[in-house]
Backbone as XML, in Angstrom:
<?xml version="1.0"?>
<chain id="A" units="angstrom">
  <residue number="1" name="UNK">
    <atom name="N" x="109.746" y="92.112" z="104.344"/>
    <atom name="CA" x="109.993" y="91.555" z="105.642"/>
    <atom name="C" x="109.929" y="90.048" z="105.515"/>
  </residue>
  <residue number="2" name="UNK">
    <atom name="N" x="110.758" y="89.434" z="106.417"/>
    <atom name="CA" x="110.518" y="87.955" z="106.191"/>
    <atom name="C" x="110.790" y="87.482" z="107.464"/>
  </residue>
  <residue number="3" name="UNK">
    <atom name="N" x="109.951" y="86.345" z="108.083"/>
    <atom name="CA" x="109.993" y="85.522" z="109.155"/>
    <atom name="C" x="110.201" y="84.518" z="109.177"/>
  </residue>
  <residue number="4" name="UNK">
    <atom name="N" x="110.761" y="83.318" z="109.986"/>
    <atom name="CA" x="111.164" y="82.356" z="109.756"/>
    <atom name="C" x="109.952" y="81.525" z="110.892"/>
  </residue>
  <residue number="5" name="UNK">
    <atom name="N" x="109.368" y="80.130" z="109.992"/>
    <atom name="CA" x="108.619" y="79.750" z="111.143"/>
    <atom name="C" x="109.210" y="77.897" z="110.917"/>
  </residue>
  <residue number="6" name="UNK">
    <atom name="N" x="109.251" y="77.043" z="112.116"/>
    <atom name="CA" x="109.621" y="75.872" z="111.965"/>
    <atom name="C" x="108.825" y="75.524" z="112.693"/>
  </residue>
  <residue number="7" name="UNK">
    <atom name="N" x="108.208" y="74.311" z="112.274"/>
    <atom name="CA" x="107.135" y="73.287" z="112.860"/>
    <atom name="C" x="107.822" y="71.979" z="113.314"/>
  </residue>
  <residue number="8" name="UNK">
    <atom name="N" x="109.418" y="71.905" z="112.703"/>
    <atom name="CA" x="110.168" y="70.410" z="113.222"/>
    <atom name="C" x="109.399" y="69.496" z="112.317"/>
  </residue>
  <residue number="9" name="UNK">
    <atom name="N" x="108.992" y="69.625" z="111.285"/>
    <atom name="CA" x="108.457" y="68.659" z="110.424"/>
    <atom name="C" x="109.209" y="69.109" z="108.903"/>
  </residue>
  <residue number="10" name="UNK">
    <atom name="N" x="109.645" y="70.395" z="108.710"/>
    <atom name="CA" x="109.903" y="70.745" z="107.353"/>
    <atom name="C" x="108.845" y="71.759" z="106.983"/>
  </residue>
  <residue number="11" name="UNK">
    <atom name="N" x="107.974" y="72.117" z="107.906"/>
    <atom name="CA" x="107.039" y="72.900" z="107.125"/>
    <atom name="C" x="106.498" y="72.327" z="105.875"/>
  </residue>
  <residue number="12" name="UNK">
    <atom name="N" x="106.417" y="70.969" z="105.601"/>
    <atom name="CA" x="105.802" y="70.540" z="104.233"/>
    <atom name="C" x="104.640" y="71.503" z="104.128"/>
  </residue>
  <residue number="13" name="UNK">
    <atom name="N" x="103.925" y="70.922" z="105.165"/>
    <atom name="CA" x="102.666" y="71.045" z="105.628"/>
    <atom name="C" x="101.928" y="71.994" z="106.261"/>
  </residue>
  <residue number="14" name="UNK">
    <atom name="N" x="102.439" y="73.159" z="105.925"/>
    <atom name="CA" x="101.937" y="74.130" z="107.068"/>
    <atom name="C" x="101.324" y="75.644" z="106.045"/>
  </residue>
  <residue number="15" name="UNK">
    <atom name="N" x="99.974" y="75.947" z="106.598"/>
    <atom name="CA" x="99.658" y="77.220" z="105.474"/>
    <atom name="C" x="99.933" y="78.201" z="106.476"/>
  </residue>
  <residue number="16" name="UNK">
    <atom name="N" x="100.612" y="79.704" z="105.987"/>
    <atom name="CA" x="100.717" y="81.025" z="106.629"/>
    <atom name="C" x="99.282" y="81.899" z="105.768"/>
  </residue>
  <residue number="17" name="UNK">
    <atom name="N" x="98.881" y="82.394" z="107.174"/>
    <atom name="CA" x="97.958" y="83.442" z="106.846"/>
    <atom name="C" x="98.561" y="84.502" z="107.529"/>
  </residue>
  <residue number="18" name="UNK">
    <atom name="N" x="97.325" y="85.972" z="107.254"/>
    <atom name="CA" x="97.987" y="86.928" z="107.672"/>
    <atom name="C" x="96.630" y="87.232" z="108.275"/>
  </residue>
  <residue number="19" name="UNK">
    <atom name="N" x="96.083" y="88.164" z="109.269"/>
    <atom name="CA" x="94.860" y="88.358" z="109.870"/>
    <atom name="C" x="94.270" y="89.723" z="109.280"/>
  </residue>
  <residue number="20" name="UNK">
    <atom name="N" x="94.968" y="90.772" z="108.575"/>
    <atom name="CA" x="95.326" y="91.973" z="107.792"/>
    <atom name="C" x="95.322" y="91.682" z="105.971"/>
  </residue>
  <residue number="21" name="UNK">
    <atom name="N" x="93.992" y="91.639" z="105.322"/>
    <atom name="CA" x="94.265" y="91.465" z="103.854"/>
    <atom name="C" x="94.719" y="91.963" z="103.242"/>
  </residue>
  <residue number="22" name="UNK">
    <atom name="N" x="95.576" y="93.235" z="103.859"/>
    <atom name="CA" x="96.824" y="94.370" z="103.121"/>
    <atom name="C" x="97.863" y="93.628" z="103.031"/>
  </residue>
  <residue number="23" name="UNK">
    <atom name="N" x="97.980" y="92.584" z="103.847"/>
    <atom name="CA" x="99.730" y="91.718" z="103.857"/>
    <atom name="C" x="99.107" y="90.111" z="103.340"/>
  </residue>
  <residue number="24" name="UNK">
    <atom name="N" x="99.862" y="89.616" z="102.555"/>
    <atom name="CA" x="100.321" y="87.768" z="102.362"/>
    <atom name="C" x="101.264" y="87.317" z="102.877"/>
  </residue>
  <residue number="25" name="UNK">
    <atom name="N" x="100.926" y="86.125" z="103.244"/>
    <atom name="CA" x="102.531" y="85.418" z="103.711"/>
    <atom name="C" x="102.940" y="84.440" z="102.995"/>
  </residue>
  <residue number="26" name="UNK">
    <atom name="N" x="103.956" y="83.953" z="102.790"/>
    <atom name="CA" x="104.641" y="83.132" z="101.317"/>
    <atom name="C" x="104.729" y="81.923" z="102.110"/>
  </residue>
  <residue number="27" name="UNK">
    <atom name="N" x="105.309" y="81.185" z="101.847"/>
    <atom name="CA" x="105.827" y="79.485" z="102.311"/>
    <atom name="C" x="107.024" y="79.803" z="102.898"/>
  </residue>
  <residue number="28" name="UNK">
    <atom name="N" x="107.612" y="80.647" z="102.232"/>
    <atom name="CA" x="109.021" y="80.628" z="103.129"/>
    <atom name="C" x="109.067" y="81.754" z="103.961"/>
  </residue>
  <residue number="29" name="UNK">
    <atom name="N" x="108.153" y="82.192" z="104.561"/>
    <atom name="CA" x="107.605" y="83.185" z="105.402"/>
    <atom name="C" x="107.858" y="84.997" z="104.755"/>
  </residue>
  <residue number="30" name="UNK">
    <atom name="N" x="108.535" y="84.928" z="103.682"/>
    <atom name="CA" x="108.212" y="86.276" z="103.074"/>
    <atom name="C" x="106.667" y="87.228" z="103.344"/>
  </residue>
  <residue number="31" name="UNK">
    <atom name="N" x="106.692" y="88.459" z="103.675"/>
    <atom name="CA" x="105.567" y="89.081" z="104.167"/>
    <atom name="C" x="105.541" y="90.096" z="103.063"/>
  </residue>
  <residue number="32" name="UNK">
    <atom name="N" x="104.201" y="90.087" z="101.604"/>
    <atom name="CA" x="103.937" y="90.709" z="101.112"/>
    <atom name="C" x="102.816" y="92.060" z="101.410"/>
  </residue>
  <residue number="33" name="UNK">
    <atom name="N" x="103.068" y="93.155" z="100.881"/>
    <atom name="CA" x="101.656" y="93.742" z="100.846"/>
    <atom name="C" x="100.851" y="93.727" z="99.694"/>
  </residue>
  <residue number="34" name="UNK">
    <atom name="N" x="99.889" y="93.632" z="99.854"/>
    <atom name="CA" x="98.922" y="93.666" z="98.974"/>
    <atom name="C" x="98.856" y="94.603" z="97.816"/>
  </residue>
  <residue number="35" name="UNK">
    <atom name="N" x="99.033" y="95.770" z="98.297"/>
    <atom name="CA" x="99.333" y="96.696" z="97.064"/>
    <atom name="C" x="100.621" y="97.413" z="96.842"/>
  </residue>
  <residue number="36" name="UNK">
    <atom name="N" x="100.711" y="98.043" z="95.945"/>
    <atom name="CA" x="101.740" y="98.657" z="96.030"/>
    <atom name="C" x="102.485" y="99.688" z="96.681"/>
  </residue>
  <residue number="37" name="UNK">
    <atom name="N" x="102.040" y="100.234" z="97.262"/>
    <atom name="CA" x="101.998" y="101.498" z="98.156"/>
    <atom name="C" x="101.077" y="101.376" z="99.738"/>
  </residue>
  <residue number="38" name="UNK">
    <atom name="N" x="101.661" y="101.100" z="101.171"/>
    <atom name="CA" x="101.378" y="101.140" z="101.988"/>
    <atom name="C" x="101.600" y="102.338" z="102.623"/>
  </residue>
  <residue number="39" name="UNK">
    <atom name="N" x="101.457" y="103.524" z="102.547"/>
    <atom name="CA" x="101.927" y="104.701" z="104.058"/>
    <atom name="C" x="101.595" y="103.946" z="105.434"/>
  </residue>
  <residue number="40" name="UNK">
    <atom name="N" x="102.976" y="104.015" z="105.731"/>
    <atom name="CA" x="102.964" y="103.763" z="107.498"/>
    <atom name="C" x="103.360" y="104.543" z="108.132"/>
  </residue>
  <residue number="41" name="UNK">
    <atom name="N" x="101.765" y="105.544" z="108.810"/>
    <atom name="CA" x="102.130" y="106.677" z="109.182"/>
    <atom name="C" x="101.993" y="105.954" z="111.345"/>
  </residue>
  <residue number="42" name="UNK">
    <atom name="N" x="101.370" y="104.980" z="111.258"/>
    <atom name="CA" x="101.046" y="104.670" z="112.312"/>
    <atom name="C" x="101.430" y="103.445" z="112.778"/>
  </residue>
  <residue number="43" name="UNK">
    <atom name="N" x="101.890" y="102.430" z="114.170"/>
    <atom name="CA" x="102.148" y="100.930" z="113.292"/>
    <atom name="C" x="100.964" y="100.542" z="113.059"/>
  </residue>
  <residue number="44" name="UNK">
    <atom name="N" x="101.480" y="98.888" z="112.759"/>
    <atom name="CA" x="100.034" y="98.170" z="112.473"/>
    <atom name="C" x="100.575" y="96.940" z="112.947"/>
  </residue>
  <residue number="45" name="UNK">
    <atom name="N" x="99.720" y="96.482" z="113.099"/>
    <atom name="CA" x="99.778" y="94.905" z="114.247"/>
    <atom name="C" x="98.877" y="94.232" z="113.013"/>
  </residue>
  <residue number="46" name="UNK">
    <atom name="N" x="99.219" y="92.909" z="112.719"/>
    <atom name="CA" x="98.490" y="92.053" z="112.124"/>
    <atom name="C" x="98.810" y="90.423" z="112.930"/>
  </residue>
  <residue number="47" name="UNK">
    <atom name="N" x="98.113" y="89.448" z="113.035"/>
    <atom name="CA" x="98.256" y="88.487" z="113.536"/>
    <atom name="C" x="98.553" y="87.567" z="111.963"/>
  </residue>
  <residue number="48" name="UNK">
    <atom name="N" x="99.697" y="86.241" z="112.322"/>
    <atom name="CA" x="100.082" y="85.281" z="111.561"/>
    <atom name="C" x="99.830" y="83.955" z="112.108"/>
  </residue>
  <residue number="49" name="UNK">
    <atom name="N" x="98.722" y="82.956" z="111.198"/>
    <atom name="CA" x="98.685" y="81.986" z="112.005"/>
    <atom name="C" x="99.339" y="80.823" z="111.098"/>
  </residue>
  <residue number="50" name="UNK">
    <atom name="N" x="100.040" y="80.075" z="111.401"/>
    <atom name="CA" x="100.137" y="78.687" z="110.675"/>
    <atom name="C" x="99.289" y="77.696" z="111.104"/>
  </residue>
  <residue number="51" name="UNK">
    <atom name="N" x="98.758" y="76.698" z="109.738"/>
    <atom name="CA" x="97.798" y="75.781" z="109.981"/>
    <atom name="C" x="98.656" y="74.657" z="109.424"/>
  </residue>
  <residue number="52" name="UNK">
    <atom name="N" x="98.732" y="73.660" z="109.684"/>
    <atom name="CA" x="99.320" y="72.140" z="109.659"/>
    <atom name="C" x="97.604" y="71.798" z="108.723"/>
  </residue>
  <residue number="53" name="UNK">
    <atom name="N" x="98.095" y="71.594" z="107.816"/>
    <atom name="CA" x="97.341" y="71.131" z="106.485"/>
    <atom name="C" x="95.778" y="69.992" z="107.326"/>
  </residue>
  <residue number="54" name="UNK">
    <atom name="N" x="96.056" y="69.028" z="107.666"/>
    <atom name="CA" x="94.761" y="68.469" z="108.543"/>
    <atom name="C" x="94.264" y="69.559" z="109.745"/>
  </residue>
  <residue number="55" name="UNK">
    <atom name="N" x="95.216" y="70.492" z="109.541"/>
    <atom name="CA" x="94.285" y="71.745" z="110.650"/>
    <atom name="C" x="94.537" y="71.093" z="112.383"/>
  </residue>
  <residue number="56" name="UNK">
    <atom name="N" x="94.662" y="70.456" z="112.658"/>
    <atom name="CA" x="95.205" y="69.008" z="113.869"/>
    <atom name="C" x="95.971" y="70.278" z="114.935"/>
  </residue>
  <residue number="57" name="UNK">
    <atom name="N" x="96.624" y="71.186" z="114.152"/>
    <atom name="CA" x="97.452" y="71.929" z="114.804"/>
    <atom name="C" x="97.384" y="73.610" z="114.380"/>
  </residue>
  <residue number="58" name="UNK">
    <atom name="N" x="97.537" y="74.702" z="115.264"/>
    <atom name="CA" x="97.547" y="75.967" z="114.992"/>
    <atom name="C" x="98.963" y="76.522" z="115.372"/>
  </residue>
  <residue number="59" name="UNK">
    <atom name="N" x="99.368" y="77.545" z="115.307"/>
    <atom name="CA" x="100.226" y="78.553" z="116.001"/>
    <atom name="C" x="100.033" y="79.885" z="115.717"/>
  </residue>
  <residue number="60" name="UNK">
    <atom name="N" x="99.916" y="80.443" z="116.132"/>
    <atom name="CA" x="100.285" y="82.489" z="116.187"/>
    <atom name="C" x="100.930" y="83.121" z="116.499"/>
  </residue>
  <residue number="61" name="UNK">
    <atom name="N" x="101.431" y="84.044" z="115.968"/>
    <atom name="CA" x="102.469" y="85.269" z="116.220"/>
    <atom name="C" x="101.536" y="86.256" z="115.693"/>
  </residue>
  <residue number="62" name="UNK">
    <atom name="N" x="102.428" y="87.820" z="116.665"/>
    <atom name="CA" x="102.061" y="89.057" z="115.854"/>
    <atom name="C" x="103.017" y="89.621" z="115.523"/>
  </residue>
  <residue number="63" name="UNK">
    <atom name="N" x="102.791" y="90.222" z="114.443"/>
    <atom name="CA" x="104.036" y="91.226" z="113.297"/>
    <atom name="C" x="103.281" y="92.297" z="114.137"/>
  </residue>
  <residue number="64" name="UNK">
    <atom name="N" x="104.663" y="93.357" z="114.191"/>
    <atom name="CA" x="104.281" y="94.584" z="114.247"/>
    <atom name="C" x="105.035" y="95.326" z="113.049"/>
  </residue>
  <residue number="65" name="UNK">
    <atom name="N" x="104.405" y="95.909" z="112.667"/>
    <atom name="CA" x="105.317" y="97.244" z="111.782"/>
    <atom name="C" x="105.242" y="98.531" z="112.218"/>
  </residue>
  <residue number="66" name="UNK">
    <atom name="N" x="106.438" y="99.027" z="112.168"/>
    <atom name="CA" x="106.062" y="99.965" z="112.439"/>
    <atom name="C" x="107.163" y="101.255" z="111.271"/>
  </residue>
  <residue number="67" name="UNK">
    <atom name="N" x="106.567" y="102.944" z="111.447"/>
    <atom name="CA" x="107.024" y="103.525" z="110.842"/>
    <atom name="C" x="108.556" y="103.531" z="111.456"/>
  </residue>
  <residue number="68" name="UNK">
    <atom name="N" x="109.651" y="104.532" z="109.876"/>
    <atom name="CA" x="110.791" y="104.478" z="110.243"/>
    <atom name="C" x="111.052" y="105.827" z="110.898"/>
  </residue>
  <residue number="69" name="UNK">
    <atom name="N" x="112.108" y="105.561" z="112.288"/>
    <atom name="CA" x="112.295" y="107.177" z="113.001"/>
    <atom name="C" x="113.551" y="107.568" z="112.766"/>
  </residue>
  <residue number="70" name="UNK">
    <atom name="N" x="113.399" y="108.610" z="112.044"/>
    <atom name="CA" x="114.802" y="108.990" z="111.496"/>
    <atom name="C" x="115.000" y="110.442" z="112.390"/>
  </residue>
  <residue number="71" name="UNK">
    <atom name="N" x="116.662" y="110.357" z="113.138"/>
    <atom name="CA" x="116.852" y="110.669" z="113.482"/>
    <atom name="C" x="118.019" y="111.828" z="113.016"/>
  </residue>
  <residue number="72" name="UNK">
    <atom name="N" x="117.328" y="113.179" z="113.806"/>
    <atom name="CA" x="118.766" y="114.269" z="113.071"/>
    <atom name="C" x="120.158" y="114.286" z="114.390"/>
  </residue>
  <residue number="73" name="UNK">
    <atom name="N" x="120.905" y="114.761" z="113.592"/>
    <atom name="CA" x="122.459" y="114.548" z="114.087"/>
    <atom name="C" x="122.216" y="116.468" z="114.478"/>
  </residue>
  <residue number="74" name="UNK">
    <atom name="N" x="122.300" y="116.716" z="115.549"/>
    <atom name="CA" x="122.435" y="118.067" z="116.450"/>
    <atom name="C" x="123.771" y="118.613" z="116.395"/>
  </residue>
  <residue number="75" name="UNK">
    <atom name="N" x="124.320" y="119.338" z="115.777"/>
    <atom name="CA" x="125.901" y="119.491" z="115.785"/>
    <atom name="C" x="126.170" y="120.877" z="116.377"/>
  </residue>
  <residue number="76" name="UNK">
    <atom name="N" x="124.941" y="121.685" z="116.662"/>
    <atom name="CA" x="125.379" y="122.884" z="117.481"/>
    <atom name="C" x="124.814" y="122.910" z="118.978"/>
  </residue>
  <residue number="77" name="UNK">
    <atom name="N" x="125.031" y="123.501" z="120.130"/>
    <atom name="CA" x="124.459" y="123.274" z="121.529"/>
    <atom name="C" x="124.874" y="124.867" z="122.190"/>
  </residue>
  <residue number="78" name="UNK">
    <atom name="N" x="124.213" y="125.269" z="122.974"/>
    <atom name="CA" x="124.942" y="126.885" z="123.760"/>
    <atom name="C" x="125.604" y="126.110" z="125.210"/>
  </residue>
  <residue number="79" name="UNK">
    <atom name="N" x="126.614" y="126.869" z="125.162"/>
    <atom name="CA" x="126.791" y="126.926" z="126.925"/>
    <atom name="C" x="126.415" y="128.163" z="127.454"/>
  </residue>
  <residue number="80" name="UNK">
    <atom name="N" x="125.874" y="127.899" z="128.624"/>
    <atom name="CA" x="126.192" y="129.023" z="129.544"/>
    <atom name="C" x="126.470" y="129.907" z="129.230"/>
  </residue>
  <residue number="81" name="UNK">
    <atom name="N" x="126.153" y="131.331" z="129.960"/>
    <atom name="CA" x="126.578" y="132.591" z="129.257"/>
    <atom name="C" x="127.664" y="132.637" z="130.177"/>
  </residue>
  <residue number="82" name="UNK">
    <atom name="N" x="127.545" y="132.635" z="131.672"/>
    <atom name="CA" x="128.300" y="132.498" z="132.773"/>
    <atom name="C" x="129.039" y="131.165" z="132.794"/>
  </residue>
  <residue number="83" name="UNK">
    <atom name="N" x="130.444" y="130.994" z="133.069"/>
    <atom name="CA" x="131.476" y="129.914" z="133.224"/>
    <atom name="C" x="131.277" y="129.576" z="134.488"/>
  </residue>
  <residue number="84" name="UNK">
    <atom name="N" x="130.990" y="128.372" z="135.362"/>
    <atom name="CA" x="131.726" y="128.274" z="136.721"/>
    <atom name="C" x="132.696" y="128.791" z="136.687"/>
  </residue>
  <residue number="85" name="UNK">
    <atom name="N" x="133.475" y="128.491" z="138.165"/>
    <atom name="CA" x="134.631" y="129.591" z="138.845"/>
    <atom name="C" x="135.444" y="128.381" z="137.870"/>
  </residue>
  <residue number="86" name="UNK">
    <atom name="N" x="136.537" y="128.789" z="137.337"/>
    <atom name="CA" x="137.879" y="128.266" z="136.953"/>
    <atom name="C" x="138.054" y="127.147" z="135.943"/>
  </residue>
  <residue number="87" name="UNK">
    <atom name="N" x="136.865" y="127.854" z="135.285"/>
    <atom name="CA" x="136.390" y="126.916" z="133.752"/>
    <atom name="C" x="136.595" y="128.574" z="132.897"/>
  </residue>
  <residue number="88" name="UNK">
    <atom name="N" x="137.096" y="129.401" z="133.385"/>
    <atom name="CA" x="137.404" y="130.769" z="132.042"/>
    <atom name="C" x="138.358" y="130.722" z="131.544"/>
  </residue>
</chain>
């Protein structure tokens, strides 16, 4: 996953944390996990803060993740046993 964060300075200066020590956040806002294998059977909310290097300044966001819903394609359905009038 990757986020994009701009401070209008270049981001020289700015550290990403993650509030969740299962995830890192990179400089260029790439969102690692920690290990190799996460099951996401549930979401998970983690908070992201950027710090402006003298700390002078904060910001926050929250990531959500969540699991993927895969959906099935239904290709059969019943009608009616009975037709309305002048649908036979």
């Amino acid at each position: 996953m990757h986020f994009r964060f701009d401070d209008c300075l270049g981001n020289a200066a700015v550290r990403l944390d993650s509030s969740d020590p299962r995830f890192r956040i990179e400089r260029d806002g790439s969102v690692y996990a920690q290990r190799d294998v996460i099951t996401l059977n549930t979401p998970i909310n983690f908070k992201v803060t950027a710090h402006a290097t003298d700390d002078a300044h904060t910001w926050e966001t929250v990531v959500r993740l969540e699991p993927e819903v895969r959906r099935r394609n239904i290709t059969a359905f019943a009608l009616p046993e009975e037709h309305p009038q002048g649908l036979e």
